[in-house]
N, C-alpha and C positions, 0 to 999 in steps of 0.2 A: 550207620544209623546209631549204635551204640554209642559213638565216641558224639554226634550230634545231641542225644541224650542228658548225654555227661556235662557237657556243655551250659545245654538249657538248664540244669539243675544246678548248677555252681551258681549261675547266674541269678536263680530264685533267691538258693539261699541266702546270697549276696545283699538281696535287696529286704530280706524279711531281718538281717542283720542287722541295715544301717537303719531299715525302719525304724526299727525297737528299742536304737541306742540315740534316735531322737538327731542324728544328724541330718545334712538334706542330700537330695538325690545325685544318685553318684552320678558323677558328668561322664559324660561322652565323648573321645578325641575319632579324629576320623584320617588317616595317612591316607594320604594319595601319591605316588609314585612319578618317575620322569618316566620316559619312554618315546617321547616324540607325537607321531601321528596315534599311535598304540594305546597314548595317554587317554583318547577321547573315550576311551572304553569304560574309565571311572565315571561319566555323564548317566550311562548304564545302570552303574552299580548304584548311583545315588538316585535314581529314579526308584530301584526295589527299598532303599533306606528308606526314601520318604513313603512308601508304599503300606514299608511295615510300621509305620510311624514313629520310629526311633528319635530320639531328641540329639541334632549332635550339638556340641558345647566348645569345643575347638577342635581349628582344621590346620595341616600342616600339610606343603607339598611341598616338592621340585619339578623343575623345570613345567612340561607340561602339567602334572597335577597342579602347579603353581597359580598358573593360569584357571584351571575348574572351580581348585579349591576354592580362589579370591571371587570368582563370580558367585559360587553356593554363600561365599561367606559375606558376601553384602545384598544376599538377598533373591539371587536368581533361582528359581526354581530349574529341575533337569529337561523338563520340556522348553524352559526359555533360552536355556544353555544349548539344548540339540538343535533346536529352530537358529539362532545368531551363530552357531559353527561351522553347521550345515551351510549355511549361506554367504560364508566365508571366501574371499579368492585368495585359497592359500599360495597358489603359483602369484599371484603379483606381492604379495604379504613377502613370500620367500624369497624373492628375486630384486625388491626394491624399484619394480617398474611402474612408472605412473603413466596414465594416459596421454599419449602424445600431443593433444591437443592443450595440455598444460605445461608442455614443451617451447620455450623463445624460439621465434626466427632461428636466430640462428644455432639454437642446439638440433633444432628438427632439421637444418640444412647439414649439420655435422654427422647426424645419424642415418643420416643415407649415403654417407660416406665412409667414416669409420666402423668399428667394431668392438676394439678395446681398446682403453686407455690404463696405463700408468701413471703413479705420480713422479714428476720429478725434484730432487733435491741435488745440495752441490756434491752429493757425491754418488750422484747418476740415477739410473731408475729405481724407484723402491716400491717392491710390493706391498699387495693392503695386507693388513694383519689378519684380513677376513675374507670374505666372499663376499660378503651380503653384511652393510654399517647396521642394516634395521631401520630405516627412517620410517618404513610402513607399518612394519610391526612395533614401531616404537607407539605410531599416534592411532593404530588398531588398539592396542591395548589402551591407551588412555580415554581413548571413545568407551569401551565397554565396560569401564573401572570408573569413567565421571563422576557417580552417587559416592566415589571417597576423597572428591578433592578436597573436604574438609573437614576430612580425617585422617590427621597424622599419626597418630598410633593406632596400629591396625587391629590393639585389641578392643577399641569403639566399635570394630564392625559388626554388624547384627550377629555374627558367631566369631570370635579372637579367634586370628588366623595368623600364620607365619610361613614363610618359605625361604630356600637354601640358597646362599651364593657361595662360589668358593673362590677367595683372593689368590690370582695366579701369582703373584709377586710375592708371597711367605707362604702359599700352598694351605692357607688356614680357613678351615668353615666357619662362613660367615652367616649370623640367623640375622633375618630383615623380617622386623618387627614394625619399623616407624618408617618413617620418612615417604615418600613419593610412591604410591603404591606400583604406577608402569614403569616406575626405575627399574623397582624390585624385579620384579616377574621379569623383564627385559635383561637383568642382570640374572636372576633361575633360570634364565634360557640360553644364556647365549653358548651354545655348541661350539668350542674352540675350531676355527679354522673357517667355518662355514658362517658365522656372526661375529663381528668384531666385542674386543669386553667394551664393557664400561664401568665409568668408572665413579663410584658414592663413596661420599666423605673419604675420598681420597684414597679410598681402594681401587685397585682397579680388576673387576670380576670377572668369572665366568660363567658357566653354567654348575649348579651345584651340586652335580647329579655325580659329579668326576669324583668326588668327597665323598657326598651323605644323598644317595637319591631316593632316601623311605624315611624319612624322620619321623621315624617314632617314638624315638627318643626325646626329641624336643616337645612332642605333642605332650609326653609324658608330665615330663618339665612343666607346660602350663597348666597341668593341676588336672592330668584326665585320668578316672579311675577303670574306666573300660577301653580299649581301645579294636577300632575297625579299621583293619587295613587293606589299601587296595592297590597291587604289585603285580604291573602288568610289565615288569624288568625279565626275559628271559633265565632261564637256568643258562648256566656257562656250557660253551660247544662239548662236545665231545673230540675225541682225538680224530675220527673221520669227519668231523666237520670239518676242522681245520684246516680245511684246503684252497685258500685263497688266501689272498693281502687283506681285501677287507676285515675278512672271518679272524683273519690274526688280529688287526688291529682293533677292534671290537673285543675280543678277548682280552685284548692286554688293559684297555679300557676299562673291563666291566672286573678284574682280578682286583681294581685298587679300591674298589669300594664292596668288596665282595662278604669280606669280612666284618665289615658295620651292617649290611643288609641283614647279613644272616642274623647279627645281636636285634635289630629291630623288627624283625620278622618271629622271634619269639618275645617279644612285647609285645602284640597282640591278642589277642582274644579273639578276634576270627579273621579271618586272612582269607580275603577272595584274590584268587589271581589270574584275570581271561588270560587268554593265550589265543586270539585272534588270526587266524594260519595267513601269512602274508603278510600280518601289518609288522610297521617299522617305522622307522623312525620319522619318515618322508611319506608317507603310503597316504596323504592324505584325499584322496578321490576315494578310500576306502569308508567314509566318514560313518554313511549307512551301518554299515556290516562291523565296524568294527564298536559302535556306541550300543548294537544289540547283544555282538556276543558279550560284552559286560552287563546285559543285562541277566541274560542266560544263564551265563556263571554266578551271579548274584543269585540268583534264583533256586539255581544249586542249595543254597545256604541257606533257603529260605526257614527253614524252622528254627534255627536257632535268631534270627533276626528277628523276625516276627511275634518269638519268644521273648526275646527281650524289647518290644518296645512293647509287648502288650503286658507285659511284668511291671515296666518304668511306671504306664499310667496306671493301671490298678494300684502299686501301692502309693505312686504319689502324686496322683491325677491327671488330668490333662493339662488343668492350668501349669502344673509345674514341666510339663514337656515343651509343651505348646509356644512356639516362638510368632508374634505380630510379622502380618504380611507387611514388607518393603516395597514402598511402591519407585519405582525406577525414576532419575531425576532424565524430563525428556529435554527442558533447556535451562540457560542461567543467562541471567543478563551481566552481559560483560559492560561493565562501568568504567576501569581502569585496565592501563596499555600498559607492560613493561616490555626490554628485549633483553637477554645478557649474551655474549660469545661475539659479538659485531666487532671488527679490530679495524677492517680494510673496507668495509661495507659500509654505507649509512642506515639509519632508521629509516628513513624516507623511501630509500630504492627497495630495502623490503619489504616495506607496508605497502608500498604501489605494487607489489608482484601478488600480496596474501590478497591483497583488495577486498576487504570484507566490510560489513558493516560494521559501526562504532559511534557512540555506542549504540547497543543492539541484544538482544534477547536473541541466540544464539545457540545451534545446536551442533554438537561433536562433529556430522559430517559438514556442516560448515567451515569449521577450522580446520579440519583433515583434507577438503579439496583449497583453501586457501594457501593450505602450507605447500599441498604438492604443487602448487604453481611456483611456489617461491623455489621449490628444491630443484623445480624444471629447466633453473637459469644452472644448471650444473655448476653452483659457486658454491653450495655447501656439501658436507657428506651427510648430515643431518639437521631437518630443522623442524622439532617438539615443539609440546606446550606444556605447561604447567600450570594449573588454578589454584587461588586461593582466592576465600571471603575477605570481603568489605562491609563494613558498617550495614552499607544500604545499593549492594550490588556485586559483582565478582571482579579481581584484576585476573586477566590475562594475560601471562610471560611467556614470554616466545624466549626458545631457546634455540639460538645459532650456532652449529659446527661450522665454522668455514671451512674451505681448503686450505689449510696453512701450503702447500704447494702446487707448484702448477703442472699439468697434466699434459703428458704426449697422447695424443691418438695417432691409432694406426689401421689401415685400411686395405686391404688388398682384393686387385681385381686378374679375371683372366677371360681372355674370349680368344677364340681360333682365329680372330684379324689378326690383332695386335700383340699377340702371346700376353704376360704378365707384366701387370703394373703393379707399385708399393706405393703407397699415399702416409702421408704423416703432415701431423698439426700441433701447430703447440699455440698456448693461448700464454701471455701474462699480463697480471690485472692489476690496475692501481700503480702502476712505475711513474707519474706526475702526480694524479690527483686523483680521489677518491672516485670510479665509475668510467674508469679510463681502460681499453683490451688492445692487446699488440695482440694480433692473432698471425702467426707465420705457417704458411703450406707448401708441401711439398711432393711431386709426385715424378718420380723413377719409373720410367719406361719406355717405348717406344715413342710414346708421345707427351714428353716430359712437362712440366708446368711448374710454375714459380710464385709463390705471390705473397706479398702483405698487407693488410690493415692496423689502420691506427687509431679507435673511433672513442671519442668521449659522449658519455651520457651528460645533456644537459635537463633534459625534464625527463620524468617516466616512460613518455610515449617516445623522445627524440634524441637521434644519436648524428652526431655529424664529426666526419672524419677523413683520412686519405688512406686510398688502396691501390696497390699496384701489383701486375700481373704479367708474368712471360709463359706463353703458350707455342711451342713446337708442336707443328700437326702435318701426321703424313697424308696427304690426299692424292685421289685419283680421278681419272676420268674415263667414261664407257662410250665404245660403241657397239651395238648390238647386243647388250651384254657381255661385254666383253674389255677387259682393263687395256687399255690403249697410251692411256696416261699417267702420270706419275711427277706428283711436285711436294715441294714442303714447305709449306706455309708458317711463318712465323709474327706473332705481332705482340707488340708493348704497351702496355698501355701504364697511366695516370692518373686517377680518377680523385677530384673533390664532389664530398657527398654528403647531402644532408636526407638522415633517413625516420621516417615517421614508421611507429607499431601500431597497431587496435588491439588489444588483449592477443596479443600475438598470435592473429591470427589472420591480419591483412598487414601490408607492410607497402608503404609507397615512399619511394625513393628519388630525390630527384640529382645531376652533379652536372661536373664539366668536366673534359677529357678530352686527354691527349694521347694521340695513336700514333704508334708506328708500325706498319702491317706490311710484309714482304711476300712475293710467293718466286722460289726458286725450283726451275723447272728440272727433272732429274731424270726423266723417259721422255720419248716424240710427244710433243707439244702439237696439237692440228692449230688451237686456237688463244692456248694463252702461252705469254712470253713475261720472263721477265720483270716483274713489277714491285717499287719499291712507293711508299705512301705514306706522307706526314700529315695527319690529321688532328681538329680541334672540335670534339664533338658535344654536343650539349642534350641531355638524354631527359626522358621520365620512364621510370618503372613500380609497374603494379604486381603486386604478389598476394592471392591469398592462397591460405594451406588449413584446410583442417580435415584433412583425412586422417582416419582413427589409425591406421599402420601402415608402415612401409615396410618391406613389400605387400602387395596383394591385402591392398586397404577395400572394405567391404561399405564405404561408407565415405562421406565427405566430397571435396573438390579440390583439385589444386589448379590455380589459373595465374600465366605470365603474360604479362601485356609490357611491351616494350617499344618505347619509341624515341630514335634517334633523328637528330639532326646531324649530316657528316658534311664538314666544312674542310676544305686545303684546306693547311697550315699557313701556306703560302699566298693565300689569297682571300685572307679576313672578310670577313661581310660576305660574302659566295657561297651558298649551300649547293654544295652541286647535287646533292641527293638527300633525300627523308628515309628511313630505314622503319618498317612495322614487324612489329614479330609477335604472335598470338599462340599461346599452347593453353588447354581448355581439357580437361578430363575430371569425369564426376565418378563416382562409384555409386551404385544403388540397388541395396537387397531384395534381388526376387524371394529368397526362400533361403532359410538357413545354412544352406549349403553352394546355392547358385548366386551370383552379384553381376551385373550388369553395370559395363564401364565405356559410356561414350565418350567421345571426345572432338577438341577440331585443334587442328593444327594450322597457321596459315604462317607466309611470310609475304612482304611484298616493300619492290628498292626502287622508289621515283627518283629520275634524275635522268641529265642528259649521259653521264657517263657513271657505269654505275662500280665501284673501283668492286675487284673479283670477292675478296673477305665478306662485301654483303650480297653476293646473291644468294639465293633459298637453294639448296642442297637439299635433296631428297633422296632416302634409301637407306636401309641396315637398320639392325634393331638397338644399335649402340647412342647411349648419349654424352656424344664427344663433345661437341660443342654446340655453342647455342642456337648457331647458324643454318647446322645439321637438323635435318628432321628424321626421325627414323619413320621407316614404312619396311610394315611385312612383307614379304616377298621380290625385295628390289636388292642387290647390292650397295653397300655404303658409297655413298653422294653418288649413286647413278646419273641421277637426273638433276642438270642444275641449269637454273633460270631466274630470271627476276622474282617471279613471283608463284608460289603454290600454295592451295589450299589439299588439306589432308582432311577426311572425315573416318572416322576410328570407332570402332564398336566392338569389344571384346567380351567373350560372355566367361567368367572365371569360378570354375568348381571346384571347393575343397575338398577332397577326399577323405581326406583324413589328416588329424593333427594339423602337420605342419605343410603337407602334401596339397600339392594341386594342378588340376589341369586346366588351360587354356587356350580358346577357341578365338584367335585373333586375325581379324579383317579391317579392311583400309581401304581408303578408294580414293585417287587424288589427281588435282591438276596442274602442270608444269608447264610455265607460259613466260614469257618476254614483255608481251601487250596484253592489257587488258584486253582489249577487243577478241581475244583469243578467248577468252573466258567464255563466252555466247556464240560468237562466232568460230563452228568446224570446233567445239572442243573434241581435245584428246583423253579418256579417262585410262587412270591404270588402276587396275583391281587387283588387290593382293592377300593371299588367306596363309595362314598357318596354324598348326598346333605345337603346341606347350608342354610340357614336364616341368614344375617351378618345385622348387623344396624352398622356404625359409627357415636357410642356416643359420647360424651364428653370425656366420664372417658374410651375410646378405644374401640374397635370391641366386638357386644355382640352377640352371634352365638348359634346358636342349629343345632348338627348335626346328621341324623341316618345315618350309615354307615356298609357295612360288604368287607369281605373276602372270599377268596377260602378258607384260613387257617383253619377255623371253619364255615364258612355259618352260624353265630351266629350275628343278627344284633346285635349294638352297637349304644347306644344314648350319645352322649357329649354336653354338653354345658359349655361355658367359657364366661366370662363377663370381659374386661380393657385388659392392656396390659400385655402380659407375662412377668413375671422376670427375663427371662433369657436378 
């Protein structure tokens, strides 16, 4: 209380000083600290500032304080700031992931296969220099910093503000004053290792917290004769702390700026420091609890703040504290189009991806779900925006990172049929002509596969191209439930294709192809022998997909409609059979935790002879090929016939997180004649239960399951995504 006292009375005399010597009111700086999630605790503190009505006059942070400070300093108040943080999704912000549904064809088909990708260069795989480019938190921050796109030096902003970057290339603190305000803050943030730098006027940055994470020095610098700091950076471990890798390397960390902390921490004049129990760097689900205990702590301090702002106004009023409410800018009409970074890209193929209005009176999340569409063609690592005025409207510049390399994906799956498969993809883009993809796949395992595409973009919506494909497949066959059979089926195919998108998210295809399909028999054979097949077939296929996630999407449809004509090679003009293939599954939210996922499956192969590769196969929960239909409680291709219809209803309950249980039932019919269908059908009914996790590397599942077919349970487990 004394030393609170002492304080308040330095500060009187302070002001009855400069009163009397006829200068004006001594300004006010305000430090705000990095810290991470921890940072949001300054939102706290500045709520009790505005409380005690103190005037501040300039604001200085890092990293996260970088972020508070530039919102407080163009105008936000602390309840506008808690409300837009709060309601933040910091897991897709930190992780770079945008809604599937703003995902291409074919990246949503890669990502139910893959897992992680590399870039590759001529001199093999190169890791990213980050974790996470930022492309979310790049155009987050420019969404909630808008009201300064035309203001380039950021001491125009309703309070002169500055924040820290530190050039990792000569190691030197860098203060960002001007230029691009979510450059800056993007370059104060970026945490070596976990965010890639970047890189202004030719620097190239980090976070600048590694350096200077309390600038109070620089606050100083801009002309502040009080200063309030707020240093939510721990004290260094103790020697019993130090008992992990982390705990080391955080210490070694927090040693290089330890020394400048300490000089700027006695530059203050009142120093609140929360100390939030848990929070960290990452802790952001803490948002609640960690923005009060900075208010708490602030609170602490309450007399001498309150002190001094009721001191500032009595001697030198309110008009002289008193700073004009900022009213937030909610759109701008974008007039003018610019792009920079497109090398291998055209203007045209990513204006058709952002597809926005133009011109148009326009608001930040408009530009922010345009661009994740564009970013969703996984062709760049980032793609910004930038604003600046016009005469009589705004230009908007898009700003393109490509991938200057092309990327391996890799994939791995396991199930108790077929042991372990490795899946791999590589794409290269532009090798003739600009909007051109060689995409080559590859998958090592029991049941190996081969293939390439080679598709040129001629308008937005259409891509026409050749793809080719080798499939080895081990199949079986049952009696009684019971494996009797044993062949391995191989076919080649050729395919010319011209393929049409809808905002990616129907896709109709239509080609021509050439087959060659063998099946060699390798156990007792009762009913197939031998068969070798040269085929010329002419197809259509329907695809829509907008289910919000793969695995265990709570939401959307995905539907394949496919229809062959299969013709000899040998005998042009002769369709000996018509080939239908139907798969049809919706998701639909009972209740936050439960989803409801019906479905229908059918196949059906008219013709006088109908060659073995297209009859409908029924059974196992595996998706091997397209011909195969999984059904719970059957053994893989139990039941094969011309024609079967599968009707599918799963009810799927999240548990928690990433955890879930599902309740899967089926009921189907396997027939040769139609006339079977009404007449003497046979139904089979099959139930199981689920354990699903989404991991990383895809859905990892253990299921027991049976049937009427055999009343013979059956246990499956599958790990990553299927290959098909």
């Amino acid at each position: 209380m004394q030393k609170l006292l002492r304080i308040i009375l330095l500060i009187f005399i302070s002001l009855l000083s400069l009163q009397s010597t006829g200068q004006d009111r001594p300004k006010v700086g305000l430090v705000l600290s990095g810290g991470g999630a921890a940072g949001l605790a300054h939102i706290g503190v500045i709520k009790v500032i505005e409380e005690a009505g103190i005037p501040i006059d300039y604001i200085g942070g890092t990293s996260m304080g970088s972020i508070v400070g530039a919102l407080f300093a163009l105008g936000y108040s602390a309840d506008e700031m808690e409300v837009l943080l709060k309601g933040t999704d910091w897991a897709k912000l930190l992780s770079d992931q945008i809604a599937r549904e703003d995902r291409t064809f074919e990246v949503k088909e890669d990502m139910e296969k893959y897992f992680i990708d590399f870039p590759l260069t001529r001199k093999g795989i190169q890791l990213p220099s980050g974790l996470v480019v930022g492309h979310n938190i790049m155009n987050m921050l420019a969404g909630i910093t808008w009201s300064a796109f035309d203001k380039k030096d950021f001491s125009d902003f309703h309070i002169p503000f500055l924040c820290i970057g530190a050039d990792i290339v000569t190691g030197e603190e860098v203060v960002l004053s001007s230029g691009v305000l979510h450059d800056a803050l993007r370059a104060s943030m970026a945490i070596p290792t976990a965010f890639t730098a970047i890189e202004i006027d030719g620097k190239l940055m980090i976070d600048g917290g590694y350096l200077n994470n309390f600038p109070a020095d620089h606050v100083k610098l801009m002309g502040a004769d009080i200063i309030i700091g707020v240093d939510v950076q721990r004290d260094l471990r103790t020697k019993s702390e130090l008992n992990s890798m982390v705990a080391i390397i955080m210490q070694a960390s927090a040693l290089v700026r330890e020394e400048a902390n300490a000089r700027n921490r006695e530059l203050c004049d009142i120093l609140i420091r929360p100390t939030t129990e848990g929070a960290s760097t990452l802790t952001f689900g803490m948002v609640d609890r960690i923005v009060q205990n900075g208010e708490i702590t602030a609170r602490e301090m309450w007399e001498p703040l309150k002190a001094m702002g009721d001191n500032l106004r009595r001697v030198y009023g309110d008009e002289a504290c008193d700073k004009p409410v900022v009213a937030q800018i909610d759109s701008l009409y974008i007039r003018e189009l610019s792009f920079t970074g497109l090398e291998k890209i055209s203007q045209e193929f990513l204006w058709s991806k952002i597809d926005i209005p133009f011109p148009a009176w326009l608001k930040p999340e408009d530009i922010t779900k345009g661009l994740e569409r564009a970013y969703g063609t996984n062709l760049f690592n980032q793609v910004s925006y930038k604003l600046e005025p016009t005469i009589d409207g705004t230009r908007l510049i898009i700003r393109a990172d490509e991938k200057k390399n092309e990327n391996a994906i890799v994939g791995l799956h396991f199930d108790n049929l077929f042991n372990a498969s490795l899946m791999l993809n590589t794409s290269l883009r532009n090798l003739w002509k600009k909007g051109d993809r060689l995409s080559l796949d590859l998958t090592l395992g029991e049941n190996p596969h081969l293939g390439a595409s080679y598709f040129f973009l001629t308008h937005k919506k259409q891509n026409y191209g050749i793809k080719t494909e080798y499939n080895r497949l081990q199949a079986y066959g049952y009696s009684n439930g019971h494996r009797v059979q044993s062949y391995i089926y191989h076919n080649v195919n050729l395919d010319f294709v011209l393929k049409t998108t809808y905002r990616d998210v129907i896709a109709v295809s239509t080609g021509i192809q050439g087959e060659f399909a063998s099946v060699a028999p390798t156990l007792n054979i009762f009913d197939i022998s031998a068969f070798n097949s040269r085929m010329l077939n002419y197809y259509v296929s329907f695809k829509k997909d907008n289910y919000n996630q793969v695995p265990y999407p709570t939401r959307g449809e995905k539907v394949e409609i496919d229809i062959k004509l299969v013709n000899n090679f040998t005998d042009i003009g002769h369709f000996p059979g018509m080939v239908f293939r139907l798969r049809h599954h919706t998701a639909l939210k009972i209740s936050r935790k439960l989803t409801f996922q019906p479905g229908i499956s059918a196949g059906f192969a008219f013709g006088d002879s109908i060659p073995y590769p297209y009859k409908s196969y029924v059974g196992g929960l595996g998706y091997y090929h397209q011909d195969i239909f999984p059904f719970v409680g059957m053994n893989y291709m139990e039941r094969a016939a011309n024609h079967a219809i599968i009707l599918r209803g799963d009810f799927q309950y999240n548990v928690k997180g990433n955890h879930y249980v599902l309740w899967r039932n089926n009921i189907a019919q396997s027939f040769d004649h139609l006339g079977q269908l009404w007449n003497q059908p046979e139904y089979i009914i099959g139930t199981g239960l689920t354990y699903g996790f989404a991991s990383p590397i895809g859905p990892v599942e253990a299921t027991l399951m049976v049937s009427n077919n055999t009343w013979r349970p059956g246990f499956f487990v599958n790990i990553g995504y299927w290959i098909r």
